[in-house]
C-alpha positions in Angstrom: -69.3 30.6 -13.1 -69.2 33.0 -9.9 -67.9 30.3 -8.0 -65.5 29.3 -10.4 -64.2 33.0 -11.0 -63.7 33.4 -6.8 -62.5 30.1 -6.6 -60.0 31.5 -9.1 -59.1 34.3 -7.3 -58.7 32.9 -3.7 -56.3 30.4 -5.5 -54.0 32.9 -7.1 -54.4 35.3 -4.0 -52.8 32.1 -1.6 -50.6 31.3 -4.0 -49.2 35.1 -4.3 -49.2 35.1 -0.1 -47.3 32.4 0.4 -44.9 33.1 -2.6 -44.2 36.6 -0.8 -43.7 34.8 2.9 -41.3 32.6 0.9 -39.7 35.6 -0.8 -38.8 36.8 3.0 -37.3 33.7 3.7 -35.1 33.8 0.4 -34.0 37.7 1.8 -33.3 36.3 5.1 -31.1 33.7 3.7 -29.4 36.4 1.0 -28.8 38.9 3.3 -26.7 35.9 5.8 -25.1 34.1 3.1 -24.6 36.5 0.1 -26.4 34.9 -2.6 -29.7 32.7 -2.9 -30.0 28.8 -1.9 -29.5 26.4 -5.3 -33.1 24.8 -3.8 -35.6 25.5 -1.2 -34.4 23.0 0.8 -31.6 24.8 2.2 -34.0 27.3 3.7 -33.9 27.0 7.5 -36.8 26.6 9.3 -39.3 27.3 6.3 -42.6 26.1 6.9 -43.2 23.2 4.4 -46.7 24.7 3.4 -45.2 27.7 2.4 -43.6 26.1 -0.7 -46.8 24.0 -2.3 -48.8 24.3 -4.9 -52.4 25.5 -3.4 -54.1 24.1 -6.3 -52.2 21.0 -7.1 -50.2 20.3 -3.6 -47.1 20.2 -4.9 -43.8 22.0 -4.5 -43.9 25.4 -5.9 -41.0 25.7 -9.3 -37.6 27.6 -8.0 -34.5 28.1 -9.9 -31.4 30.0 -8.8 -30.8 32.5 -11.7 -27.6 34.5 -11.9 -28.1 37.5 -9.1 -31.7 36.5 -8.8 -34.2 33.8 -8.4 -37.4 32.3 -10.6 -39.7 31.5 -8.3 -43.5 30.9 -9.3 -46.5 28.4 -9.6 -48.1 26.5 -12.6 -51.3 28.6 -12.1 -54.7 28.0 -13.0 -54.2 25.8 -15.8 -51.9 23.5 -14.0 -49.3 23.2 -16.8 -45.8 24.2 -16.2 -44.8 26.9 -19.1 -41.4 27.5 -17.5 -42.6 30.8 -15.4 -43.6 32.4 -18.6 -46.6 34.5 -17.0 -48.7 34.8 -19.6 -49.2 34.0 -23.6 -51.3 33.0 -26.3 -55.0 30.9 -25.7 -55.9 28.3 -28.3 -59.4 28.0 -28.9 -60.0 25.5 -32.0 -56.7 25.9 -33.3 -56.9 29.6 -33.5 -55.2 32.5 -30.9 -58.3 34.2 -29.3 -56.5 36.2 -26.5 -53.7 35.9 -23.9 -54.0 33.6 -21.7 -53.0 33.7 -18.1 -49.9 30.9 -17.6 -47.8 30.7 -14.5 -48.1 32.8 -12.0 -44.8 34.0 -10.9 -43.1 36.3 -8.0 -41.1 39.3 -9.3 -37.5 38.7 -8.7 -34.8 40.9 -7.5 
């Protein structure tokens, strides 16, 4: 269970690092254009690690949203709940507590 819970936590604390290094690069690219990219792609010279899943490998979820940006990763449980941080945990059909979801980078 210890390695489990630190395995956990070195997962989420990667996945927080490189969201904020990507989070530069989406300033960077606000501050010369006026507004943020429609996709990651159109970030120059980003370092293609910088937007992947650490868990599952694969590209981190990114959506253009009015003045601001979603930006965050599926999390722990690997499921995509739209960047809906956290919410209700099933256990046998019933709510037991809230559950930690995506894990997602506060936007401007």
């Amino acid at each position: 269970m210890i390695t489990y819970l630190l395995n956990a936590t070195l997962a989420k604390a990667e996945t927080y690092l490189r969201m904020g290094r990507l989070a530069c690069f989406l300033e960077r690219y606000y501050l010369k254009q006026g507004h943020y990219p429609e996709k990651l792609d159109e970030l120059p010279d980003l370092p293609p690690h910088l937007n992947q899943e650490v868990l599952s490998e694969q590209p981190l979820h990114y959506q253009r949203k009015g003045n601001g940006y979603l930006l965050y990763s599926v999390g722990l449980d690997r499921t995509d709940h739209g960047g809906v941080p956290s919410g209700p945990r099933v256990v046998a059909g019933q709510n037991v507590q809230n559950a930690d979801y995506d894990w997602v980078w506060p936007s401007p």
